[in-house]
N, C-alpha and C positions, 0 to 999 in steps of 0.2 A: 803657455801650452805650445807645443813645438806642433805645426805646419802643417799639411800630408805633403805636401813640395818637399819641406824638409824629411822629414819619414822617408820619405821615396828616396831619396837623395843619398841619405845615413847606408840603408837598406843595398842600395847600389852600388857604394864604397864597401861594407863587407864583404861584396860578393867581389868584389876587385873590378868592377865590370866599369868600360868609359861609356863614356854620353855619346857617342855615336855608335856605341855596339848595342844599346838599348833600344835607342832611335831605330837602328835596324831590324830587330827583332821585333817592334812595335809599327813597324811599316810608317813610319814618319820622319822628318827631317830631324836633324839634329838641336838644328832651331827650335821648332817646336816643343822637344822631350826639353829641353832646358825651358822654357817658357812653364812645364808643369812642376820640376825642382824651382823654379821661382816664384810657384803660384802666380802665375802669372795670367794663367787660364784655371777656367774648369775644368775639373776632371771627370767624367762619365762615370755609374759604375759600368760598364764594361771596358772603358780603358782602361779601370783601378781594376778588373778582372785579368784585364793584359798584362798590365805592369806584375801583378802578384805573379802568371805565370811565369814571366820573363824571370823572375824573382827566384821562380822555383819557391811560393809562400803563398798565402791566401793573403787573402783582403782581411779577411782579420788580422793577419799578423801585421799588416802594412797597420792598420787601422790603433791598435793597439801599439806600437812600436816602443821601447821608450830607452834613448839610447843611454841612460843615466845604468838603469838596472842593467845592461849589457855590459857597461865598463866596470862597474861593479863587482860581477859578473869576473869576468876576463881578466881584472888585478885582484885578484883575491885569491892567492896560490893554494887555501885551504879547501875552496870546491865553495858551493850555493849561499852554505851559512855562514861559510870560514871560523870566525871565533864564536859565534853562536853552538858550533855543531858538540853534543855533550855522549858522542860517542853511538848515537841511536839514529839509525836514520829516519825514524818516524818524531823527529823532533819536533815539539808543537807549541813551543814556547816562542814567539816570534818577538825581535824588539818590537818596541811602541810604534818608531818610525814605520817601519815595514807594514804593521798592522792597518798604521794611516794611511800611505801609499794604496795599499790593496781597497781598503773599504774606499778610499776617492776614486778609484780606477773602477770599481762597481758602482759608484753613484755613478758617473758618467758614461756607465753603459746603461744604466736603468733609465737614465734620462734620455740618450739616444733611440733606445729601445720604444720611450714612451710619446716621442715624437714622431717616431716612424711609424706608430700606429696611430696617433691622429692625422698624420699627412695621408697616410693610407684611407683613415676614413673620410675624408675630405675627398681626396681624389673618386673613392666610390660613390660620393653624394652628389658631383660633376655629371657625373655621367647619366 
C-alpha cells in the first residue's frame, strides 16, 4: 500500500510543483514538507487540509490517490476503458481485475469509515 508521504509526493509531481514552493504555501520549511513526503512525521488533518488545498484537491483525493490507475489512465490513447469501450459510453461490463481493484478500494473505506466511528466513540466516552 503506497504511503500518504508518498501520495503527497506523486500528487505534487503532477502538479509540477518543487518542495520548496509547497513548503511555502504551507508556511513551513522545506525540511520539514520533505520530512511529510518521507513520512517522516505526522501529518495533522488539517495539515492534510493544507496540503489538499495547496494541491488544489481534497483530502479525499489525497487520501484515495492511486498512481497505478493514473498511468493507466494517461497511456491508454483510447480514453478510461481503452479496449474495453464497445462503443456506448454507459459501458457496464468491467474486467474482473477492475471489479477487484474497486470492491478492495471500498473494503478499505468501509473499514476506515468503521474505525473512525469507534475512535469517535471512544473519544465521546473520555469525556
Amino acid at each position: 500500500m503506497t504511503t500518504l508521504g508518498t501520495k503527497i509526493r506523486k500528487l505534487r509531481e503532477l502538479k509540477n510543483f518543487k518542495q520548496d514552493h509547497m513548503a511555502e504555501l504551507l508556511g513551513i520549511s522545506t525540511n520539514a514538507y520533505g520530512k511529510i513526503e518521507r513520512d517522516e512525521t505526522d501529518v495533522s488533518h488539517d495539515r492534510l487540509e493544507q496540503i489538499a488545498k495547496a494541491l488544489d484537491l481534497t483530502v479525499t483525493d489525497i487520501l484515495n490517490f492511486d498512481e497505478k490507475m493514473i498511468f493507466n489512465i494517461m497511456n491508454n490513447k483510447d480514453g478510461v476503458f481503452g479496449m474495453y469501450n464497445t462503443g456506448s459510453p454507459f459501458y457496464t461490463q468491467f474486467p474482473e481485475e477492475m471489479k477487484k481493484h474497486y470492491e478492495d478500494k471500498i473494503k478499505l473505506l468501509e473499514d476506515k469509515i468503521e474505525y473512525l466511528q469507534r475512535e469517535n466513540e471512544r473519544l465521546r466516552e473520555e469525556k
